[in-house]
C-alpha positions as CSV (number, residue, x, y, z in Angstrom):
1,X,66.8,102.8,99.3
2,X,67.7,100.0,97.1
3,X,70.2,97.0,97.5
4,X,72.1,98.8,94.9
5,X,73.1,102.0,97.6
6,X,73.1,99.2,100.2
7,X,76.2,97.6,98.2
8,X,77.4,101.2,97.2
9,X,77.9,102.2,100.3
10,X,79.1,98.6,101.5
11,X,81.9,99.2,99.0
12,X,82.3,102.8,99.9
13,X,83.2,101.6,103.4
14,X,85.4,98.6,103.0
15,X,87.8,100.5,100.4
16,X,88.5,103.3,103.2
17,X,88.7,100.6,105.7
18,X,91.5,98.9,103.4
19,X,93.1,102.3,102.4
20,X,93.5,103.4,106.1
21,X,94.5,100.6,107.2
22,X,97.1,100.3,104.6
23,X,100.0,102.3,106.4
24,X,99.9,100.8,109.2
25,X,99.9,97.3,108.2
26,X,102.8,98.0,105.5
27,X,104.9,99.9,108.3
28,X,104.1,96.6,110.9
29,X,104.9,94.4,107.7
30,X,108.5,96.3,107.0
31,X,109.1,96.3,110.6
32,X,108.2,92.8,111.3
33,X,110.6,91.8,108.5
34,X,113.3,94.0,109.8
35,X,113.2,91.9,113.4
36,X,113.2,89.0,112.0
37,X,116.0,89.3,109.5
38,X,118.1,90.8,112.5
39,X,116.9,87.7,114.8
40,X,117.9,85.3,111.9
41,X,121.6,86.9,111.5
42,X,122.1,86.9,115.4
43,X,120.4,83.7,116.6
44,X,118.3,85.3,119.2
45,X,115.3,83.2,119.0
46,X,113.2,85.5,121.6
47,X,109.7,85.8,120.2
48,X,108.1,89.0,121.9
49,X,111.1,91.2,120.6
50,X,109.0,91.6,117.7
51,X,106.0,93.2,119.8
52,X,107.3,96.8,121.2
53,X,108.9,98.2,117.5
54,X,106.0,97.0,116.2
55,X,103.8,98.8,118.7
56,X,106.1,102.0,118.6
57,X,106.3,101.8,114.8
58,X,101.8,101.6,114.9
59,X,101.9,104.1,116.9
60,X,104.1,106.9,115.2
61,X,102.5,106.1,111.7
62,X,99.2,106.9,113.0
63,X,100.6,110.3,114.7
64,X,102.1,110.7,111.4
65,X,99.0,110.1,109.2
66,X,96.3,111.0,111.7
67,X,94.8,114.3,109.9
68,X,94.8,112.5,106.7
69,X,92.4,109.1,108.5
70,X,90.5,111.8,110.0
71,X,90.0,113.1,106.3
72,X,88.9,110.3,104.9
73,X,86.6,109.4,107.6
74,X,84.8,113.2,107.2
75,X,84.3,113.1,103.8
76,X,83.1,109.8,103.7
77,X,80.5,110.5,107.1
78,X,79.7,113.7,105.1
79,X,78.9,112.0,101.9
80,X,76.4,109.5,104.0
81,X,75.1,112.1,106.0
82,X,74.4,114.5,103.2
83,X,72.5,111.5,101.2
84,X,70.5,110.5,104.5
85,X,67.4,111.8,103.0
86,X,67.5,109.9,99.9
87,X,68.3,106.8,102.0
88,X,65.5,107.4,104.5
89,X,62.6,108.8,102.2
């Protein structure tokens, strides 16, 4: 196994960590924003009314987009698991 795999599958890994973790952070971005717009126009100055959407808004994304994270994470466990040889030997 050279560095070169080493950083191949380095990369490998960081891009499917960034492009799961993608839509959740845009939907907590979006509804962040949302809060605080709506906290601007109506002077409420609360700061943990941001917390439960958020949480709720996490929560159905990830119901929503589940199959398709578990997809990504497969192929990407089968693609290491099928070149463990090469790596090892």
């Amino acid at each position: 196994m050279t560095v070169g795999d080493i950083l191949d599958i380095t990369r490998e890994a960081l891009w499917i960590i960034i492009k799961c973790s993608a839509p959740m952070l845009i939907v907590s971005l979006v509804v962040g924003l949302v809060i605080s717009i709506f906290q601007t126009a109506t002077s409420i100055q609360e700061q943990t009314l941001t917390f439960v959407p958020k949480i709720l808004a996490v929560f159905l994304t990830i119901m929503i987009c589940g199959s398709w994270l578990l997809e990504n994470f497969r192929d990407f466990m089968v693609t290491l698991f099928s070149n463990f040889s090469k790596f090892v030997g």
